[in-house]
The first five atom37 places (N, CA, C, CB, O) and aatype in JSON, in Angstrom:
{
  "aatype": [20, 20, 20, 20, 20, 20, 20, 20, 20, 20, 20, 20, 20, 20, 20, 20, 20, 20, 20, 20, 20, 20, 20, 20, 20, 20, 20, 20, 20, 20, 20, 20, 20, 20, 20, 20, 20, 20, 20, 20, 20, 20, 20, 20, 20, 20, 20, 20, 20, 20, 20, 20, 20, 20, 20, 20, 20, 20, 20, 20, 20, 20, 20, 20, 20, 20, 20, 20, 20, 20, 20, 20, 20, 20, 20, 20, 20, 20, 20, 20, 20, 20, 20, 20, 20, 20, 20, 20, 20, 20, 20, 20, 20, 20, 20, 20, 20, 20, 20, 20, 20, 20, 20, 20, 20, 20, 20, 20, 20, 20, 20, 20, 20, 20, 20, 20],
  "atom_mask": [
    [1, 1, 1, 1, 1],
    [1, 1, 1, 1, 1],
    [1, 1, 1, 1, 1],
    [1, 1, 1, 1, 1],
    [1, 1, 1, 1, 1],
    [1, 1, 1, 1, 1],
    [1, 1, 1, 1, 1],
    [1, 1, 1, 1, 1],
    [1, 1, 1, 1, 1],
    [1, 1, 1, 1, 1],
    [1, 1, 1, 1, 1],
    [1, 1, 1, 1, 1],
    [1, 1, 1, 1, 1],
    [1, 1, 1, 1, 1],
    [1, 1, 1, 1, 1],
    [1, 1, 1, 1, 1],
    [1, 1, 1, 1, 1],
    [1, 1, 1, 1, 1],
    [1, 1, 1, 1, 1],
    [1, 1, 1, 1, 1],
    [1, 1, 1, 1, 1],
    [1, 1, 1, 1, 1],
    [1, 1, 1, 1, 1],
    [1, 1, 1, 1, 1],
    [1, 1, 1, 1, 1],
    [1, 1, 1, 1, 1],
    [1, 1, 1, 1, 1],
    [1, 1, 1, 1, 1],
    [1, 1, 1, 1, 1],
    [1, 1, 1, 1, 1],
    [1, 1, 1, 1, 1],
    [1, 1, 1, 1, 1],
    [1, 1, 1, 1, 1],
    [1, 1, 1, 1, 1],
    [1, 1, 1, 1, 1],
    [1, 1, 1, 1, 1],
    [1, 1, 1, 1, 1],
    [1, 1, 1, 1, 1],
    [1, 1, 1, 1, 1],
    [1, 1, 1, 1, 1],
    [1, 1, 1, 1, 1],
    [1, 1, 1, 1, 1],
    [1, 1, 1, 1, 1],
    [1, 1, 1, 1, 1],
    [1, 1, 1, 1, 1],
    [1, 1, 1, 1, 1],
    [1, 1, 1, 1, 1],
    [1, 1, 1, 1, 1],
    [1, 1, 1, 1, 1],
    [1, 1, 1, 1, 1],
    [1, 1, 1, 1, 1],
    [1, 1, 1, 1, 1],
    [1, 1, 1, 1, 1],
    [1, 1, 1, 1, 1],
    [1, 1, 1, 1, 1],
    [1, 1, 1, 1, 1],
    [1, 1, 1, 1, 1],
    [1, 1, 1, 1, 1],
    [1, 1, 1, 1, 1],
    [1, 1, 1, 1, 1],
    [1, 1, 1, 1, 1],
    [1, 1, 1, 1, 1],
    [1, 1, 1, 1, 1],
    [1, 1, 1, 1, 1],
    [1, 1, 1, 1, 1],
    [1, 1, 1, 1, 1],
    [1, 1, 1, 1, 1],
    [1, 1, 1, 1, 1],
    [1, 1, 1, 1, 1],
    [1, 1, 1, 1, 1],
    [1, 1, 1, 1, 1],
    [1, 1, 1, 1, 1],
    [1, 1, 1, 1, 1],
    [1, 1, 1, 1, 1],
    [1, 1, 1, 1, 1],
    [1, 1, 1, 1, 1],
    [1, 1, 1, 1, 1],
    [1, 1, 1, 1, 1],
    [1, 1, 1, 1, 1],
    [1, 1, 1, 1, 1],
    [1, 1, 1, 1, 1],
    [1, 1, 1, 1, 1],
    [1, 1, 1, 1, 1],
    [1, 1, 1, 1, 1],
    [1, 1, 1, 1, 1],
    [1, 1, 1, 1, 1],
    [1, 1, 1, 1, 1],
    [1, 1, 1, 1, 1],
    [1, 1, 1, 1, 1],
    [1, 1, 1, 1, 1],
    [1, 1, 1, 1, 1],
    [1, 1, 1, 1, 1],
    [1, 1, 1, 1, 1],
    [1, 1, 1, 1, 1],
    [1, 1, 1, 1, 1],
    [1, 1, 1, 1, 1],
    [1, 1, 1, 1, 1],
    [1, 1, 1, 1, 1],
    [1, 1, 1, 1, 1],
    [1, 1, 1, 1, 1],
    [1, 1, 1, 1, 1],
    [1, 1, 1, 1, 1],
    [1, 1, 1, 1, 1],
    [1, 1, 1, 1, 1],
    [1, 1, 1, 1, 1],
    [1, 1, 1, 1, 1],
    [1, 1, 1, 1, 1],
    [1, 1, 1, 1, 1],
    [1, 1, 1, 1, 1],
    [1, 1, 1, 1, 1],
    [1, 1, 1, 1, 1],
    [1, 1, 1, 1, 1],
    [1, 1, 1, 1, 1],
    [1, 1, 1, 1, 1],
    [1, 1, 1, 1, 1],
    [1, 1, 1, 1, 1]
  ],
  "atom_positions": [
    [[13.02, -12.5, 63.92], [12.62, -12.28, 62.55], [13.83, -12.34, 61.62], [11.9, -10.93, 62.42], [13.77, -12.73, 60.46]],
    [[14.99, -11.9, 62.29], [15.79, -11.85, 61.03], [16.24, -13.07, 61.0], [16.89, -10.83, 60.9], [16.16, -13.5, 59.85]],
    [[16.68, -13.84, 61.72], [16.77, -15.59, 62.03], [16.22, -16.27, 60.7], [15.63, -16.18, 63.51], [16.85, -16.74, 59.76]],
    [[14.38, -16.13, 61.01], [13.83, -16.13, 59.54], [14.48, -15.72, 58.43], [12.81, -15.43, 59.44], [14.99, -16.51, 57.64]],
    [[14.51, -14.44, 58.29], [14.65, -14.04, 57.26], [16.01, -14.46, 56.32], [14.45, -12.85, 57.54], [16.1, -14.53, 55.1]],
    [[16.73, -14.63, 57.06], [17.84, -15.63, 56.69], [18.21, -16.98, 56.09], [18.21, -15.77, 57.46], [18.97, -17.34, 55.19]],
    [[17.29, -17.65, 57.03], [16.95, -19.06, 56.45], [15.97, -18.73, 55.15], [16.09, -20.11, 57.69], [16.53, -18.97, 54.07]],
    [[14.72, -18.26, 55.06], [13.88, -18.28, 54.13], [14.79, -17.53, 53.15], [12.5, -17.71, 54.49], [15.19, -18.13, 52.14]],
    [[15.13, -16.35, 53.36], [16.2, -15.93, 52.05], [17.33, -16.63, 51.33], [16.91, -14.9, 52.43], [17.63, -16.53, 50.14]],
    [[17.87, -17.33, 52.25], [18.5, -18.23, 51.73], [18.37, -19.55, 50.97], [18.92, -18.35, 52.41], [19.31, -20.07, 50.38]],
    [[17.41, -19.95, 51.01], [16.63, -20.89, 50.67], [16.36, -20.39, 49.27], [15.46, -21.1, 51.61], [16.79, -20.71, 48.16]],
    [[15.67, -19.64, 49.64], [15.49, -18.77, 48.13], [16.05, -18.42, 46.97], [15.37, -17.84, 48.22], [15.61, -18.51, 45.83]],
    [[17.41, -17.87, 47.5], [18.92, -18.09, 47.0], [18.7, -18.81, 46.63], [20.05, -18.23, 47.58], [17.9, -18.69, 45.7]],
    [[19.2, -20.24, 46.98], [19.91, -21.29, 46.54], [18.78, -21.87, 45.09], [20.18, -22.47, 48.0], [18.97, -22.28, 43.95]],
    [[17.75, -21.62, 45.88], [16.36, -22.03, 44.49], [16.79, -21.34, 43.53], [14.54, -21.5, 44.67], [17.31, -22.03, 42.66]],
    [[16.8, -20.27, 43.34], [16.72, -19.58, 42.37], [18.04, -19.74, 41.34], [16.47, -18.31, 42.89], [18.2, -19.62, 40.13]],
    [[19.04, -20.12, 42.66], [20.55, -20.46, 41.93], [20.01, -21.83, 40.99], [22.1, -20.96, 43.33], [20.49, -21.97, 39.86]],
    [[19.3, -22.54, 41.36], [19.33, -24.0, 40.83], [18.93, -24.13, 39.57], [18.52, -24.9, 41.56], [19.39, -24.7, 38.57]],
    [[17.71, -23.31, 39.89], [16.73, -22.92, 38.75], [17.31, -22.28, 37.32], [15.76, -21.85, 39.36], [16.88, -22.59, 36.21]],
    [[18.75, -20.95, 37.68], [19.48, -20.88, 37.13], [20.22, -21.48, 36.21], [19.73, -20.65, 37.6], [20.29, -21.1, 35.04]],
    [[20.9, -22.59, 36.74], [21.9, -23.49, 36.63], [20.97, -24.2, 35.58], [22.48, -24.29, 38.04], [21.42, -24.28, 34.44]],
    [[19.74, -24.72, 35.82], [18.65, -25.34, 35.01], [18.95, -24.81, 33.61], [17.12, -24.95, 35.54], [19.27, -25.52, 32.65]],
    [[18.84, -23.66, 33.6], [18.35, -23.02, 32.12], [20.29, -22.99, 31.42], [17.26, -20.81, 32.4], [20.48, -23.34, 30.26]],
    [[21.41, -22.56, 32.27], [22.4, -22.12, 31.51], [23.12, -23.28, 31.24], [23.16, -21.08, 32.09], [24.22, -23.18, 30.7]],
    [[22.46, -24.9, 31.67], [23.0, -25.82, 31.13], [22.28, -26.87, 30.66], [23.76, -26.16, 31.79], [22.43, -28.09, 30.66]],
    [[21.27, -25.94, 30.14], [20.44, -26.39, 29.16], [19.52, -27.5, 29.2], [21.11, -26.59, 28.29], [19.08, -28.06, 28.2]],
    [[19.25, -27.81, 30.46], [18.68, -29.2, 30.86], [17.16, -29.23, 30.11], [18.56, -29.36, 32.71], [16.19, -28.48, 30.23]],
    [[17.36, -30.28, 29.41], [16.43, -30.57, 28.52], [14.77, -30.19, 29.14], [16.7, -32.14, 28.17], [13.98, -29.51, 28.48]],
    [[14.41, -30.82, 30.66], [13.63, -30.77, 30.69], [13.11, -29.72, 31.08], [13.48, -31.47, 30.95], [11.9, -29.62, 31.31]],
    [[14.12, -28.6, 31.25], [13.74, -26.77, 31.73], [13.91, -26.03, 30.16], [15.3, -25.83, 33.2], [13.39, -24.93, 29.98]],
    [[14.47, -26.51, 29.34], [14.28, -25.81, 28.2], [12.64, -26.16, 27.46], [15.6, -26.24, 27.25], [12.0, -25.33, 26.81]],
    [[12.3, -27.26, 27.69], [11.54, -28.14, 27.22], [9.73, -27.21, 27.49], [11.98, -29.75, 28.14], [8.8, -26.95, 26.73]],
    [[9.98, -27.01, 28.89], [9.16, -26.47, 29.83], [9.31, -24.64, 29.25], [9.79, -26.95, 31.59], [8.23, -24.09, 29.02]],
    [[10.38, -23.94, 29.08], [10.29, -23.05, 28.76], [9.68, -22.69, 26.82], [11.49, -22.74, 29.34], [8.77, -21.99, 26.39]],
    [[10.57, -23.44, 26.22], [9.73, -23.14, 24.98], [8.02, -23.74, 24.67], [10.67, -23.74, 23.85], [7.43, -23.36, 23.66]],
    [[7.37, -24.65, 25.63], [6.42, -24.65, 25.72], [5.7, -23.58, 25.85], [6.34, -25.26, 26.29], [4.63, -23.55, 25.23]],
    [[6.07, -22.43, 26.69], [5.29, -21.33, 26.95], [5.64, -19.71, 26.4], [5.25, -21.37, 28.36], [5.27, -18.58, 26.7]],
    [[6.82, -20.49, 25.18], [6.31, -19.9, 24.21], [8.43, -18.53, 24.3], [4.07, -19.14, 24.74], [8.68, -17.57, 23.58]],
    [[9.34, -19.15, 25.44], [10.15, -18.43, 25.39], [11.13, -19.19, 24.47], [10.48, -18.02, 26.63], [11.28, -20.41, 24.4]],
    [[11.89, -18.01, 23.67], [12.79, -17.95, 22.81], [13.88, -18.65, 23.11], [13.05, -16.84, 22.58], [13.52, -18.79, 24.28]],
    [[14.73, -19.13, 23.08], [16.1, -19.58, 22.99], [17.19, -18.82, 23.28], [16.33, -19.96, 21.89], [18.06, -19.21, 24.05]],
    [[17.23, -17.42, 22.56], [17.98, -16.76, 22.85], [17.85, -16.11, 23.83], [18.2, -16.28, 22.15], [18.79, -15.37, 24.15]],
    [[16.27, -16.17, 24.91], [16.24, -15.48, 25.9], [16.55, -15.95, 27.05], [15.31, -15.02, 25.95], [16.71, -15.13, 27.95]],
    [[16.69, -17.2, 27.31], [17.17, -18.54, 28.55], [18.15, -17.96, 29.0], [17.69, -20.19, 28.08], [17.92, -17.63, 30.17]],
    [[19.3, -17.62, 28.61], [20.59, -17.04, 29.28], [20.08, -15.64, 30.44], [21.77, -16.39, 27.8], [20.31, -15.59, 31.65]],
    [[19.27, -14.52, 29.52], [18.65, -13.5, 30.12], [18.24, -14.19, 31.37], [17.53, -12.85, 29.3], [19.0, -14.03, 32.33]],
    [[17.05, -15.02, 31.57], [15.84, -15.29, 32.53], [16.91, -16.03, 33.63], [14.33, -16.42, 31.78], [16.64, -15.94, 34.83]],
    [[18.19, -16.81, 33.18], [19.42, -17.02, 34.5], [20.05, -15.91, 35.01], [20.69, -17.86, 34.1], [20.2, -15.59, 36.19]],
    [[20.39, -15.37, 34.03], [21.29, -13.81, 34.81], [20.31, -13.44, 35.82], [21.57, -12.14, 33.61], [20.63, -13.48, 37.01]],
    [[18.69, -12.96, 35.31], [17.94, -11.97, 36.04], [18.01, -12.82, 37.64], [16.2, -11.67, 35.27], [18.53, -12.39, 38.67]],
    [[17.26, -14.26, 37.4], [17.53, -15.23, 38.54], [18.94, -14.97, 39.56], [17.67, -16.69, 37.8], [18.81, -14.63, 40.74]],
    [[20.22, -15.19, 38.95], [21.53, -14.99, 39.67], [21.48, -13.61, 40.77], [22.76, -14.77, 38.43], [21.72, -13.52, 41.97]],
    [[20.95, -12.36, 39.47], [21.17, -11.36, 40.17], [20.23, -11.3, 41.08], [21.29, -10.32, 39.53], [20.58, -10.54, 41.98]],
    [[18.82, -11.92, 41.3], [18.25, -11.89, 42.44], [18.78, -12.89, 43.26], [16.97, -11.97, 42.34], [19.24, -12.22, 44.18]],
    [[18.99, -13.94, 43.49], [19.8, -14.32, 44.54], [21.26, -13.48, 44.84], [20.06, -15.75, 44.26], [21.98, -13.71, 45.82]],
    [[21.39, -13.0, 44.35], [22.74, -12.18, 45.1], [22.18, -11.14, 45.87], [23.9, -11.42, 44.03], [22.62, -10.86, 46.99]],
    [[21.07, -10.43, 45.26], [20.57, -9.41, 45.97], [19.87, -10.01, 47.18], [19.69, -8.58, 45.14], [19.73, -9.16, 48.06]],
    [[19.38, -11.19, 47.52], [18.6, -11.71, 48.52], [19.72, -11.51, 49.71], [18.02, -13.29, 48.2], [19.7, -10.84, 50.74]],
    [[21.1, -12.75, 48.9], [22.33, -12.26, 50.0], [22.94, -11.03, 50.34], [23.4, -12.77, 49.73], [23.39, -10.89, 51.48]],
    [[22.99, -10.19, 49.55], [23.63, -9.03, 49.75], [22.39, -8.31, 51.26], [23.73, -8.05, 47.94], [22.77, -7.98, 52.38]],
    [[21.11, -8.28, 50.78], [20.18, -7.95, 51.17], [20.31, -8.38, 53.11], [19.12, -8.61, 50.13], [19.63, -7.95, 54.03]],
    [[21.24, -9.17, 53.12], [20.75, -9.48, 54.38], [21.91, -8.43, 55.67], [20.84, -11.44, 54.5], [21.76, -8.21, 56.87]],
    [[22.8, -8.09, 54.88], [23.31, -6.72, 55.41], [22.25, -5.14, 55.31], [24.75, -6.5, 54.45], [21.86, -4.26, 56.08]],
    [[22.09, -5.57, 53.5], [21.12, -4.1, 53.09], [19.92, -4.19, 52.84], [21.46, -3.34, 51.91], [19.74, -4.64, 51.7]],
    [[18.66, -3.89, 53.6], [17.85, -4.04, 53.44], [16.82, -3.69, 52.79], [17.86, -4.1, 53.95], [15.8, -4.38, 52.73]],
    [[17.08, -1.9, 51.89], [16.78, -2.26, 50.72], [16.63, -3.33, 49.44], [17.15, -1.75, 50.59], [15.63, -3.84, 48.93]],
    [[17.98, -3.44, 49.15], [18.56, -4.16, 48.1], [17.7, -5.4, 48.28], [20.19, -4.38, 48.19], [17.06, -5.96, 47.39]],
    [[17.81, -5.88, 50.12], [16.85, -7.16, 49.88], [15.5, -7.2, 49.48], [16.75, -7.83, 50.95], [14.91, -7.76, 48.55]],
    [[15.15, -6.43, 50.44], [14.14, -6.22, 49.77], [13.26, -5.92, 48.15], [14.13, -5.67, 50.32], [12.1, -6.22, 47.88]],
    [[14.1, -5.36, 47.43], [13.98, -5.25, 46.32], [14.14, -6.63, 45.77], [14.76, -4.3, 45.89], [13.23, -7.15, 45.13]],
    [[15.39, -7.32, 46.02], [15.33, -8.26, 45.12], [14.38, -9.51, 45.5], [16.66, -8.62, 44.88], [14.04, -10.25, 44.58]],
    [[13.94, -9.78, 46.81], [12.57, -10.45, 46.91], [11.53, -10.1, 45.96], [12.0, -10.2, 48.19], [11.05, -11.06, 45.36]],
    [[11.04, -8.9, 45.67], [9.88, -8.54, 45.5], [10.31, -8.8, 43.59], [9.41, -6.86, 46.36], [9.44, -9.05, 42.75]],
    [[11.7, -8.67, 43.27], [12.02, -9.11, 41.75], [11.49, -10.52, 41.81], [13.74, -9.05, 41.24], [10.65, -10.88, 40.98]],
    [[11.93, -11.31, 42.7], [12.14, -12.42, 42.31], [10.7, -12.58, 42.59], [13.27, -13.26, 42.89], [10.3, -12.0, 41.58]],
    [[9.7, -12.9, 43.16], [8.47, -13.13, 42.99], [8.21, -12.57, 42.32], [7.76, -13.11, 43.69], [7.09, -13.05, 42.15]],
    [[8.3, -11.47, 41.36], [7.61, -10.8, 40.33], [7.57, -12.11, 39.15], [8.49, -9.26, 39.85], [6.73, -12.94, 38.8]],
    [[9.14, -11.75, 38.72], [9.86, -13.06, 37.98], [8.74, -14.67, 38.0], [11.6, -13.42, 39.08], [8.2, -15.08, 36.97]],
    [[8.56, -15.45, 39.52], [8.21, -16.33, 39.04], [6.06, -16.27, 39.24], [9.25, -17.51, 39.78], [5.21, -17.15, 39.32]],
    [[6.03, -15.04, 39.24], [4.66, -14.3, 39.26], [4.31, -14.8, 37.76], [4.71, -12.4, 39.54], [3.34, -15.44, 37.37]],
    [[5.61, -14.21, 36.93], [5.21, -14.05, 34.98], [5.25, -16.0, 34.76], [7.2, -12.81, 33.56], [4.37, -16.69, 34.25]],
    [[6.15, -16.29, 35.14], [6.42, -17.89, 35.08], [5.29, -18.79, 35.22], [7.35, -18.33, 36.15], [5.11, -19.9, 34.73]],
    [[4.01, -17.53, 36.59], [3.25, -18.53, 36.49], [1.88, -18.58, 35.62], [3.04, -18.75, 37.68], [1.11, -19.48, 35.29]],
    [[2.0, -16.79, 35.32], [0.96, -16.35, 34.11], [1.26, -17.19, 32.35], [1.24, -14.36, 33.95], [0.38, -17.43, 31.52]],
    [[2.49, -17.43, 32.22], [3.14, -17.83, 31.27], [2.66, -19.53, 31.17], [4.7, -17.44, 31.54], [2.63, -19.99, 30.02]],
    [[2.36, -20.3, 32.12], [1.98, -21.66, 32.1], [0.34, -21.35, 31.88], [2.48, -22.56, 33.57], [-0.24, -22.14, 31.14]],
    [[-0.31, -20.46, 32.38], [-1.66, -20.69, 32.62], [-1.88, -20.21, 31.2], [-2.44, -19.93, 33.94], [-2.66, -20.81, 30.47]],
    [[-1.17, -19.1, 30.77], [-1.87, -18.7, 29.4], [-1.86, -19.56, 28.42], [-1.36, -17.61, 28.8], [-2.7, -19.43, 27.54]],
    [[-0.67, -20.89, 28.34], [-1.07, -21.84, 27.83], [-1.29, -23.08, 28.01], [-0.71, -21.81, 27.27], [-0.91, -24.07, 27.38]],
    [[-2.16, -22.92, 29.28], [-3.14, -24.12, 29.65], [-2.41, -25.23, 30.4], [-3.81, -24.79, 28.32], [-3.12, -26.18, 30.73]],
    [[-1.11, -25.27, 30.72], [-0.34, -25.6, 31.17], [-0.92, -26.82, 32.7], [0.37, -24.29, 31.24], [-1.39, -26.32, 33.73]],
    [[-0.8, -27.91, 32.58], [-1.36, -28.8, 33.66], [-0.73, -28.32, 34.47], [-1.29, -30.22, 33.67], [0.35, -27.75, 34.37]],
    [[-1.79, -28.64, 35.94], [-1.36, -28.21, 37.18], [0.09, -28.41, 37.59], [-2.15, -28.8, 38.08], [0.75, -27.75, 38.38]],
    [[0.42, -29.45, 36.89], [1.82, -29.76, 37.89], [3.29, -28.91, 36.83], [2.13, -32.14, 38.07], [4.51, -29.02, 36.64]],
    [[2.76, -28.53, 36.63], [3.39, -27.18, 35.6], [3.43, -25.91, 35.98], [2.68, -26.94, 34.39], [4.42, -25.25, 35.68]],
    [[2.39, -25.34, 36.68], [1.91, -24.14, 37.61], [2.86, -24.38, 38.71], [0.22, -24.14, 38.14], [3.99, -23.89, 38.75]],
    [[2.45, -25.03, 39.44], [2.51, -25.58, 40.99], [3.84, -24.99, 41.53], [2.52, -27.4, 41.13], [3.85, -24.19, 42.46]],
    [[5.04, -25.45, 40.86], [6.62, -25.37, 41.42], [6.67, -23.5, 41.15], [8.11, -26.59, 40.19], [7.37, -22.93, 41.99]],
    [[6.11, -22.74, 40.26], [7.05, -21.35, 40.32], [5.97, -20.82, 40.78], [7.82, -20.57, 38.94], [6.36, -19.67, 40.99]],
    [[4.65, -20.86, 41.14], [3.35, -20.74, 41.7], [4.09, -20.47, 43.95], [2.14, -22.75, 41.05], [4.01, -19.63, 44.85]],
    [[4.7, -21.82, 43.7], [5.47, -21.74, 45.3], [6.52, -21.22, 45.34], [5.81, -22.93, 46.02], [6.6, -20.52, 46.35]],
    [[7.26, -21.21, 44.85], [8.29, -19.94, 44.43], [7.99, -18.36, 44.18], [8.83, -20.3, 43.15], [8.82, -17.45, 44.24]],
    [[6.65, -18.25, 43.9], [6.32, -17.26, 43.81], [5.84, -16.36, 45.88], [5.16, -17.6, 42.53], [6.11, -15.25, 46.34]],
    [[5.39, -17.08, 46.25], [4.67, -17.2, 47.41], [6.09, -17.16, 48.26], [3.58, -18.6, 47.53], [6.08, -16.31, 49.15]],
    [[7.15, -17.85, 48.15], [8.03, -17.66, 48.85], [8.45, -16.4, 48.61], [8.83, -18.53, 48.78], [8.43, -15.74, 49.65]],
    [[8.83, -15.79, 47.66], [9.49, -14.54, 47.41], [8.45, -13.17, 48.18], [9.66, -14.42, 45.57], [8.75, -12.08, 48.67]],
    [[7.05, -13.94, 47.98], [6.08, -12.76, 48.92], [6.3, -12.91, 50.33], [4.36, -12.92, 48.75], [6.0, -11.94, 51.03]],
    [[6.85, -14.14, 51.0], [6.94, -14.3, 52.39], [8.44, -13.96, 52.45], [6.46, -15.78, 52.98], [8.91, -13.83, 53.58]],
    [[9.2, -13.81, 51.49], [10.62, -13.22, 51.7], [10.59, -11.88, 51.82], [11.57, -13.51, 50.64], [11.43, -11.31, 52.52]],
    [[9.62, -11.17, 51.14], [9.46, -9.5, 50.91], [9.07, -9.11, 51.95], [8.52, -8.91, 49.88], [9.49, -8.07, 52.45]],
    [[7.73, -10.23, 52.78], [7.61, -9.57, 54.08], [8.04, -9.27, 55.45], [7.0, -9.78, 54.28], [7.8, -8.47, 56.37]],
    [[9.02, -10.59, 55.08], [10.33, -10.71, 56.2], [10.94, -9.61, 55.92], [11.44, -11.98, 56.12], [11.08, -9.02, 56.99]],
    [[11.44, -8.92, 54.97], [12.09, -7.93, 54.4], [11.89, -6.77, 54.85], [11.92, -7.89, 53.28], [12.76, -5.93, 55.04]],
    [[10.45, -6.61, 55.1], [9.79, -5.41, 55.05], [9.68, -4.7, 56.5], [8.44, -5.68, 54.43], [9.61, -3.53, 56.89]],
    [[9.7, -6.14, 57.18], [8.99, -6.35, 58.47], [10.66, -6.27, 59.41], [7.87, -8.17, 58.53], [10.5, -6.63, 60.58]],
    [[11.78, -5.96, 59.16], [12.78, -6.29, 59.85], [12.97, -4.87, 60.53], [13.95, -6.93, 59.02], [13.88, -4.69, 61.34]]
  ]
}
C-alpha cells in the first residue's frame, strides 16, 4: 500500500505542481479557463500557492501521515470547487472532465492515506 501511495501521491504532486505553474505564468489558456468561471485576477496567484502547498504536503506526507493526509483531502476539496465552478457555469464537458479526475485522484490519495 504504501508503494501505492507513493506513486499515486506523487503523481499528484507533480499535477498539482503543473497546474500551479499554469496559473503563476499566466498561460493564457488557464487564465482564460479561470476567468470564465468567474475568478478574479488577483486571486490566480492565491489558487497556485494553495496548489504548491498541497503538493508539498502530499510529499512531506509520505513520512507524516497526518499532514498527508490532510493535504490529499485539501487538494480534492480544491479541485471538488474547480469542478462546481465549471458546472455552475455550464461549462462543456471537456471543461469538467480534467479537475473532475483530479478530483477523484485526491479521493484515491486520501484513501491510500487513510488506509496506511
Amino acid at each position: 500500500m504504501t508503494i501505492a501511495l507513493v506513486i499515486v501521491g506523487g503523481f499528484y504532486a507533480a499535477i498539482a505542481l503543473g497546474s500551479a505553474a499554469g496559473k503563476l505564468t499566466k498561460n493564457e489558456q488557464v487564465i482564460a479557463s479561470l476567468t470564465g468561471v468567474g475568478v478574479k485576477a488577483s486571486f490566480v496567484p492565491v489558487l497556485a500557492i494553495l496548489e504548491i502547498l498541497g503538493a508539498a504536503g502530499l510529499v512531506v506526507g509520505i513520512w507524516s501521515k497526518l499532514l498527508g493526509l490532510a493535504a490529499a483531502v485539501c487538494l480534492a476539496l480544491y479541485f471538488a470547487g474547480a469542478v462546481i465552478a465549471h458546472l455552475r457555469v455550464r461549462d462543456k464537458a471537456a471543461a469538467v472532465i480534467p479537475p473532475f479526475v483530479l478530483m477523484v485522484i485526491g479521493i484515491a490519495t486520501s484513501l491510500l492515506e487513510a488506509h496506511r
